[in-house]
C-alpha positions in Angstrom: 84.4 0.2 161.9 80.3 0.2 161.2 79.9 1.1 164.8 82.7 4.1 164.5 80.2 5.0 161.6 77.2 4.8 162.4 77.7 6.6 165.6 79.1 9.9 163.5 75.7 11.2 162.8 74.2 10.9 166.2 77.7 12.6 167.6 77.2 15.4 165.3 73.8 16.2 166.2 74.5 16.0 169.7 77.5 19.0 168.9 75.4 21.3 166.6 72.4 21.2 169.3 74.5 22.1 172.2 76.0 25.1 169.7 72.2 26.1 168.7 71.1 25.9 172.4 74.2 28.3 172.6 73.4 30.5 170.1 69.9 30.7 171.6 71.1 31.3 174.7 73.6 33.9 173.8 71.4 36.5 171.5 69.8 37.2 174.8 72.6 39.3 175.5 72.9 40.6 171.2 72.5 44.3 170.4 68.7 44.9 169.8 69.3 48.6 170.0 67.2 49.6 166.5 69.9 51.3 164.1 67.7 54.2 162.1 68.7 56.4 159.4 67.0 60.0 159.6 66.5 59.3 155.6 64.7 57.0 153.2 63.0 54.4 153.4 62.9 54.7 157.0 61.1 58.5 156.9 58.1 58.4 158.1 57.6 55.1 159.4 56.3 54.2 162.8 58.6 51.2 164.3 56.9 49.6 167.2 57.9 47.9 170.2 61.1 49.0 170.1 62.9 48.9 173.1 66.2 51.4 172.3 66.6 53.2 169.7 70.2 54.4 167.6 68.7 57.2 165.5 71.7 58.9 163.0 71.4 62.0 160.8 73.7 62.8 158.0 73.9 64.4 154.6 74.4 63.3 151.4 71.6 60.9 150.7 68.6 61.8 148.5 66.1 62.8 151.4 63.2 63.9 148.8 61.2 66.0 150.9 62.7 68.7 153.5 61.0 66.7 156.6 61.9 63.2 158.2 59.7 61.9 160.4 60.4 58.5 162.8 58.4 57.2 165.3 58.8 54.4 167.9 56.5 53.0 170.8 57.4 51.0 173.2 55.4 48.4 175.3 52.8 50.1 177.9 54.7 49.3 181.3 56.3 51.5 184.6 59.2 52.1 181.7 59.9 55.6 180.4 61.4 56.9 177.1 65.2 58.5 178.2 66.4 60.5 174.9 69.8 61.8 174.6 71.6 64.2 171.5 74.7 62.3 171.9 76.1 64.4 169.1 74.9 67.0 167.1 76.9 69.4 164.2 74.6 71.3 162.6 76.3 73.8 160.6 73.2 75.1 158.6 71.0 77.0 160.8 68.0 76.1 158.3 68.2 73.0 160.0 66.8 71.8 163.1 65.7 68.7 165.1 62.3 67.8 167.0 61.0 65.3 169.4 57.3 65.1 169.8 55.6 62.9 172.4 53.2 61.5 170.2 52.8 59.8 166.8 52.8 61.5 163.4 51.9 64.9 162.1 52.3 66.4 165.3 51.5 70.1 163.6 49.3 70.7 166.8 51.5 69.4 169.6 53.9 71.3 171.3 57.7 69.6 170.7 59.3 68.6 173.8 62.5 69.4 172.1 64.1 71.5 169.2 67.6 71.6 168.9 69.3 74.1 165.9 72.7 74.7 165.1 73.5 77.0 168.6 71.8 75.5 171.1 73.8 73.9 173.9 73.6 70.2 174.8 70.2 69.8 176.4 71.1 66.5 177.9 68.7 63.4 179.2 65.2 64.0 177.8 62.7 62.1 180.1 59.4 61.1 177.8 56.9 59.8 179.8 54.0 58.7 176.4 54.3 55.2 174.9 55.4 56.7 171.8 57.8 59.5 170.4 58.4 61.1 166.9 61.6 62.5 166.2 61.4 65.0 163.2 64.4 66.4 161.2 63.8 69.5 159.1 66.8 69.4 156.9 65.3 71.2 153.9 68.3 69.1 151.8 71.1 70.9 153.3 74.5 69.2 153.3 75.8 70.8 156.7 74.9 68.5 159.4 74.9 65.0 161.1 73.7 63.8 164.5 73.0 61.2 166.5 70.5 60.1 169.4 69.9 57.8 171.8 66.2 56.3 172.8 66.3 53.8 175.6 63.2 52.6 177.5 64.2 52.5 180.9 62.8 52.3 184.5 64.2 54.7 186.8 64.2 52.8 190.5 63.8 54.2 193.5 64.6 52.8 197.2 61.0 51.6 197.6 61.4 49.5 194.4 65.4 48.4 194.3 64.5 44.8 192.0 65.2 44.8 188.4 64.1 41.9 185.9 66.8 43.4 183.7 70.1 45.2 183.8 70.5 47.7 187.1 73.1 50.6 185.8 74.9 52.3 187.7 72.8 55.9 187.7 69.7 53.2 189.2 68.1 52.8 185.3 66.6 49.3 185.0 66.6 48.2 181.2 66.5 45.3 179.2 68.9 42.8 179.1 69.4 42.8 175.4 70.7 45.9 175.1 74.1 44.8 176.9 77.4 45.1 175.0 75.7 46.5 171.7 78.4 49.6 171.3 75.3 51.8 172.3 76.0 53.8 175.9 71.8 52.6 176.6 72.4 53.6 180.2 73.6 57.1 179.5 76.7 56.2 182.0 78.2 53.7 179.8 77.8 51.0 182.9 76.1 48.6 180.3 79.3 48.5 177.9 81.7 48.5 180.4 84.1 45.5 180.3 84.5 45.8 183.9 81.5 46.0 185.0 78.4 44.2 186.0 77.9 43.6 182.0 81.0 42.1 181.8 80.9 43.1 177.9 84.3 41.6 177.3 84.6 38.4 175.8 80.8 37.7 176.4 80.4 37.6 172.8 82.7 37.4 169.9 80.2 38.5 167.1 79.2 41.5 168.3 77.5 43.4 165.4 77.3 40.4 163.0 74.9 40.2 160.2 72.9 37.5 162.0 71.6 36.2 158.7 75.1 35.1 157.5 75.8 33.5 160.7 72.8 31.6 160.6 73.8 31.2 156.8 76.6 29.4 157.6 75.5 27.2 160.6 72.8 25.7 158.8 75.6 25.0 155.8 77.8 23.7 158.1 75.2 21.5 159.6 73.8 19.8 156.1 77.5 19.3 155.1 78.2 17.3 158.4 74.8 15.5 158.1 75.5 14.4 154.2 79.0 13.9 155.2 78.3 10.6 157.9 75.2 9.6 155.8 77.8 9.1 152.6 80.3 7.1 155.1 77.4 5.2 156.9 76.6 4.2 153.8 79.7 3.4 152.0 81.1 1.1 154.8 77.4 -0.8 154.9 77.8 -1.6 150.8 81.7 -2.1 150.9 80.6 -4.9 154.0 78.1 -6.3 151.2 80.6 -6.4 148.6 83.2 -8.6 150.4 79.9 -10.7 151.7 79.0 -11.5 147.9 82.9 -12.0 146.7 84.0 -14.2 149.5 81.8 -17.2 150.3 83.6 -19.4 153.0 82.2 -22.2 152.3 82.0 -22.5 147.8 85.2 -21.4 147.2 86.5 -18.2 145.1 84.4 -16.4 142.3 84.1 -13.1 140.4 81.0 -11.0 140.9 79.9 -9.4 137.6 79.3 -6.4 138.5 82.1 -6.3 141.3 85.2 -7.4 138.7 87.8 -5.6 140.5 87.1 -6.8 144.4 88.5 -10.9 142.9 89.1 -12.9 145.8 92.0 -15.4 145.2 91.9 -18.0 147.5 94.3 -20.9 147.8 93.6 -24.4 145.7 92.2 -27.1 148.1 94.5 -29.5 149.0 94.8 -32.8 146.7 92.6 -35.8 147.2 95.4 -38.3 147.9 93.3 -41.6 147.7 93.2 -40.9 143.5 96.3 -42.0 142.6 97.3 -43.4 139.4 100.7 -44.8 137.9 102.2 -42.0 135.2 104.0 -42.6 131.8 107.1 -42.4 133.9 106.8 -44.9 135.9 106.0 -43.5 138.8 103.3 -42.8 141.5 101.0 -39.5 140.6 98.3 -37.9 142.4 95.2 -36.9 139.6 94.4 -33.5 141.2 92.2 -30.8 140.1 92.7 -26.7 140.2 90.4 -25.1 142.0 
């Protein structure tokens, strides 16, 4: 039984390192598309190295001033920035959305983009700078909501078919992490498709989980394991010391002090039958002694 328990802790171990190492493994393939409100805290704010982007526009929050400004760079490689409206109802036409290939207060720069409430859907937006600022004018109106996609993508050509990442189907090369996040990064949906080469079905059950309560929870589930086999470890070593000090082999049957409860009974020793002595009665007695 003390080898049974002491080998519980080292078991355990072994089975919450293989599920780390899988953990590890598997938030390679987690949504790092960045999720952005078009409203405070996150106006103006420049979010670096960002490699996609989920920017969402809506009313009702308390936006303070009439302008929202985001901006996101991306690491300096062959990559591009690929910006699509995915959806857009503007109902105000006070309001209106711009995209600027460069960083804040872009009052001098031309805007690659400005969409209001009748323009038609000006589809895939190539940005070829390391960084973009998206600006909604929304001068507090309630009549709109949007949303946007920014991916950082390579566009391959024949000459240059190898992709360290994900190849989609339109010949964009992006990363990796952006598989199976809900978020078409592609712009042909090939990296959510569950019948793809993303194989987003069943790849990962937590898609979209507060990674801090997961990690929450692990690391609870790990001490309460750990404490659990230390406590039996150590129970079975002092209940094997208990019996030690209330059963010596060789001195007969006591009563620890402190261990009252554990008495150890053991049968009296047999009688010495050389004392024997003549009783009252007349007859033949052996003088024995309890034990």
């Amino acid at each position: 039984m003390e080898g049974r328990g002491a080998s519980v802790a080292p078991n355990l171990l072994a089975v919450v390192t293989v599920v780390l190492h899988s953990l590890v493994t598997l938030t390679g393939v987690t949504a790092q598309t960045k999720r952005i409100p078009m409203r405070s805290p996150s106006c103006n704010t420049f979010f670096r190295e960002v490699p996609a982007a989920f920017v969402e526009g809506a009313a009702g929050a308390e936006m303070g001033a009439d302008v929202c400004d985001v901006t996101l760079s991306r690491r300096p490689s062959r990559s591009v920035w690929l910006l699509r409206l995915e959806r857009a109802v503007i109902l105000d036409c006070g309001v209106f959305i711009q995209v600027f290939d460069s960083h804040f207060n872009p009052a001098n720069r031309k805007p690659v983009l400005t969409h209001r409430c009748a323009d038609p859907d000006p589809g895939v937006l190539q940005i070829n700078s390391t960084t973009l600022t998206i600006r909604l004018k929304h001068n507090n109106s309630s009549d709109y909501s949007f949303t946007i996609v920014v991916t950082s993508a390579r566009r391959l050509t024949s000459s240059e078919a190898d992709c360290a990442g994900f190849k989609c189907k339109n010949n964009l090369c992006i990363p990796k992490s952006l598989l199976c996040d809900k978020v078409d990064n592609c712009f042909d949906h090939s990296d959510e498709s569950p019948n793809g080469t993303s194989h987003c079905q069943g790849v990962w059950p937590f898609q979209r989980e507060n990674w801090g309560v997961l990690a929450s929870v692990l690391g609870a589930a790990v001490v309460f394991g750990g404490a659990y086999a230390c406590c039996r470890h150590i129970r079975r070593s002092k209940r094997k010391d208990t019996f030690d000090d209330l059963y010596e082999f060789h001195e007969g049957p006591y009563v620890h002090k402190y261990a009252y409860h554990y008495a150890v009974i053991r049968p009296p020793k047999r009688p010495n039958k050389t004392n024997v002595v003549l009783g009252r009665d007349g007859h033949m007695h052996y003088n024995t002694t309890s034990v």
